[in-house]
One Martini backbone bead per residue (centre of mass of N, CA, C, O) as a GRO file, in nm:
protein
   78
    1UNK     BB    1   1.784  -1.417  -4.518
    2UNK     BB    2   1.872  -1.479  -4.774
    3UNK     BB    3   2.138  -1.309  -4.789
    4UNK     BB    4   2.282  -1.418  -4.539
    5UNK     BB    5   2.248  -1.749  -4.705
    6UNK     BB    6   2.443  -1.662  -4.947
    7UNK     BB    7   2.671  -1.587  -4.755
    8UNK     BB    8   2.732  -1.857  -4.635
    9UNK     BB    9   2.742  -2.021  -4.900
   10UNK     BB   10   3.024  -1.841  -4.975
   11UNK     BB   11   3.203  -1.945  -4.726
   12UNK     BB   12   3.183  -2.220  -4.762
   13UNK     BB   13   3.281  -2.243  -5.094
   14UNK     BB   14   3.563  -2.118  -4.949
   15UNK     BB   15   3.616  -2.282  -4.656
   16UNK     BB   16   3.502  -2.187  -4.457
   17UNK     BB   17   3.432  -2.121  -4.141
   18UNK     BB   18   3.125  -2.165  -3.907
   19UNK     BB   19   2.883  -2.100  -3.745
   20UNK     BB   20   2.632  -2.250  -3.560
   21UNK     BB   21   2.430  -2.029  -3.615
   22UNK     BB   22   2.457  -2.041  -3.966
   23UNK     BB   23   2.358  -2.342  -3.962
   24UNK     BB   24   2.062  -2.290  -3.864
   25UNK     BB   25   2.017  -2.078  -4.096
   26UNK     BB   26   2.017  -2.297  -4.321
   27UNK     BB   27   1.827  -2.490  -4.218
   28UNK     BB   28   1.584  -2.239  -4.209
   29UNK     BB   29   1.576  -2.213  -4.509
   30UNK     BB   30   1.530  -2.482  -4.591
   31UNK     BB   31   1.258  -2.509  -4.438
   32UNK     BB   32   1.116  -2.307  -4.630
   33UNK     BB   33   1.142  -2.416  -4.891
   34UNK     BB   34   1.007  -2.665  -4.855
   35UNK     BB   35   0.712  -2.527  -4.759
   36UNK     BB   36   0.684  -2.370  -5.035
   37UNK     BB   37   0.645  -2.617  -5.185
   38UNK     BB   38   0.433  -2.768  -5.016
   39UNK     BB   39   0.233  -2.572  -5.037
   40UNK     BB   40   0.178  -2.539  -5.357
   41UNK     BB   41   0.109  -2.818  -5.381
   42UNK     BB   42  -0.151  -2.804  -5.244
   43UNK     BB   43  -0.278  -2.572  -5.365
   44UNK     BB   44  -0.302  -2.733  -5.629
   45UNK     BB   45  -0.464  -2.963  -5.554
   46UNK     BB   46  -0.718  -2.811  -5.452
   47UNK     BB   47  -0.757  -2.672  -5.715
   48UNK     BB   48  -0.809  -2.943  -5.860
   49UNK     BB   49  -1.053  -3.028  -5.686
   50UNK     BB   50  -1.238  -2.815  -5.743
   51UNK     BB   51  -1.285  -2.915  -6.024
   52UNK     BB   52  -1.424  -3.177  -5.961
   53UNK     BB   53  -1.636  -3.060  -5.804
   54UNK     BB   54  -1.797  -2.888  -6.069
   55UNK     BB   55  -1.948  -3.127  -6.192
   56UNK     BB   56  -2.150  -3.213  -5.961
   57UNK     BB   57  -2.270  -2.929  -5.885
   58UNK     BB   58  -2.402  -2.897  -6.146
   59UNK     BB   59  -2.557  -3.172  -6.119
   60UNK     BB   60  -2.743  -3.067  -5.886
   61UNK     BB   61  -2.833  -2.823  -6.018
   62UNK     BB   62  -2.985  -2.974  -6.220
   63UNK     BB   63  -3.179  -3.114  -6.046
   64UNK     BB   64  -3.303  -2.912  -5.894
   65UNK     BB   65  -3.444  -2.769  -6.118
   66UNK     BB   66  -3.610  -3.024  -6.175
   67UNK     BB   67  -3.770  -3.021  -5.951
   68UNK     BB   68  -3.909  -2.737  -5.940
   69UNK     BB   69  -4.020  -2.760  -6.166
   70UNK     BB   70  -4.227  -3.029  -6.126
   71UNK     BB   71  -4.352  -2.847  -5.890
   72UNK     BB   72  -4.500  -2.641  -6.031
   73UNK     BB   73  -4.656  -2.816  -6.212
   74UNK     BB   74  -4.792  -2.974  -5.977
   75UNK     BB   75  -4.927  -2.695  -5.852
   76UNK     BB   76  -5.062  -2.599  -6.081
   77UNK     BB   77  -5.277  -2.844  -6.142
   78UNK     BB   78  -5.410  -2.841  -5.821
   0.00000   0.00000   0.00000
C-alpha cells in the first residue's frame, strides 16, 4: 500500500487528477501512519509505568521476605 500511495502523491504534486478510489487510499494510509504512531506511543508509556512499578514491586517483595523471617523466627521459638 505504500508503493501505491507514494504513487499517487507524486501524481498529486505533478497536478494530476485522482480518483476517488485513490483519495481513500491516501486518507486509509494517512490513518495506519497516524495509528502506528499512536500505538508505539502508548506501548512506550506502558513500558514507562512497568518500569514505575517495579519499584512497589521490590518493595512488597522485601516486606514479604521480612514477614517471612519473622514467622519463622516466631515458630522455631514456639
Amino acid at each position: 500500500m505504500k508503493l501505491f500511495s507514494e504513487k499517487i502523491a507524486r501524481e498529486l504534486a505533478e497536478g494530476k487528477r485522482i480518483a476517488d478510489t485513490e483519495v481513500i487510499i491516501l486518507l486509509l494510509d494517512q490513518m495506519n501512519k497516524r495509528m502506528d504512531i499512536m500505538n508505539e506511543s502508548l506501548n512506550r508509556r506502558i513500558y514507562e509505568l512497568r518500569g514505575d512499578l517495579r519499584l512497589p514491586h521490590q518493595e512488597v517483595s522485601s516486606v514479604k521476605s521480612d514477614v517471612m523471617n519473622l514467622l519463622e523466627e516466631k515458630i522455631g521459638r514456639s
